[in-house]
N, C-alpha and C positions, 0 to 999 in steps of 0.2 A: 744636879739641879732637879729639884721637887716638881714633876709637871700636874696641874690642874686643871680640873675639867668642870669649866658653869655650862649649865644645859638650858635651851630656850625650847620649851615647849608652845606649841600654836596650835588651839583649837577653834575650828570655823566650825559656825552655824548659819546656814540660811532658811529664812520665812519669807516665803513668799520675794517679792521681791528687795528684800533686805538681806546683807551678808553679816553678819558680826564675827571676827576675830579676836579672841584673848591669847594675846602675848604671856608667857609666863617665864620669868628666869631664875633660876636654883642655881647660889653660890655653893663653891664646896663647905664653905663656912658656917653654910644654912642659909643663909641671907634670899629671899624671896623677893620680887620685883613683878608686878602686873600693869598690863593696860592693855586698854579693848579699844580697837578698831572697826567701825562701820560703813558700810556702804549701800546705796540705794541703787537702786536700776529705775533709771525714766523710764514712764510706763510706754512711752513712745519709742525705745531702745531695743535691738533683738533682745533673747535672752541667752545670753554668753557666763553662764555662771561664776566662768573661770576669770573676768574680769573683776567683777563684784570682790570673787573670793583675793584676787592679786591686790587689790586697792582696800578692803580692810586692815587683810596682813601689814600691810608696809605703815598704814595708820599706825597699825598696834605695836608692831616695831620702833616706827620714827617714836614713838609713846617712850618707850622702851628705853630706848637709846637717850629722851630726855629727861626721865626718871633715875637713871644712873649717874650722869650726868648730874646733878642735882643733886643724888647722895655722894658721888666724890668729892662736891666742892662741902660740901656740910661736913664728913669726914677730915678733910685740912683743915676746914676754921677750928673745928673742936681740937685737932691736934697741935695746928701752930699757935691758935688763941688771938688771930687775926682773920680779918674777908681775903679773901682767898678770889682770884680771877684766875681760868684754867681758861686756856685757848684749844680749839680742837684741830 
């Protein structure tokens, strides 16, 4: 058996008190998938970067994870030529 490797890159940025995260995932096929995840710090909040940065990522993930989603079920309708329902 042929094993395969899709690779999820995460780049965070933070300004001032905003985080951004971009998700990125490379199939081995090629197939490319992005979404960015954001986060704000109340200006009345310590400053915990590592929180900001933990709750964009998992934005840019959860993103991620419904972007695929979304192209599996688009992949079956075009393949079986019916709507297509995937349970997770």
């Amino acid at each position: 058996m042929e094993a395969k490797t899709w690779r999820i890159s995460v780049f965070v940025t933070e300004d001032d008190a905003r985080t951004r995260a971009e998700a990125v995932l490379t199939t081995t096929a090629g197939t490319e998938l992005r979404s960015v995840g954001m986060a704000r710090r109340n200006p009345a909040d310590r400053d915990v970067p590592e929180i900001g940065d933990e709750l964009a990522v998992c934005r840019a993930l959860n993103g991620l994870a419904h972007d695929l989603l979304e192209a599996a079920v688009m992949d079956v309708e075009q393949n079986v030529g019916a709507e297509a329902s995937i349970d997770l």
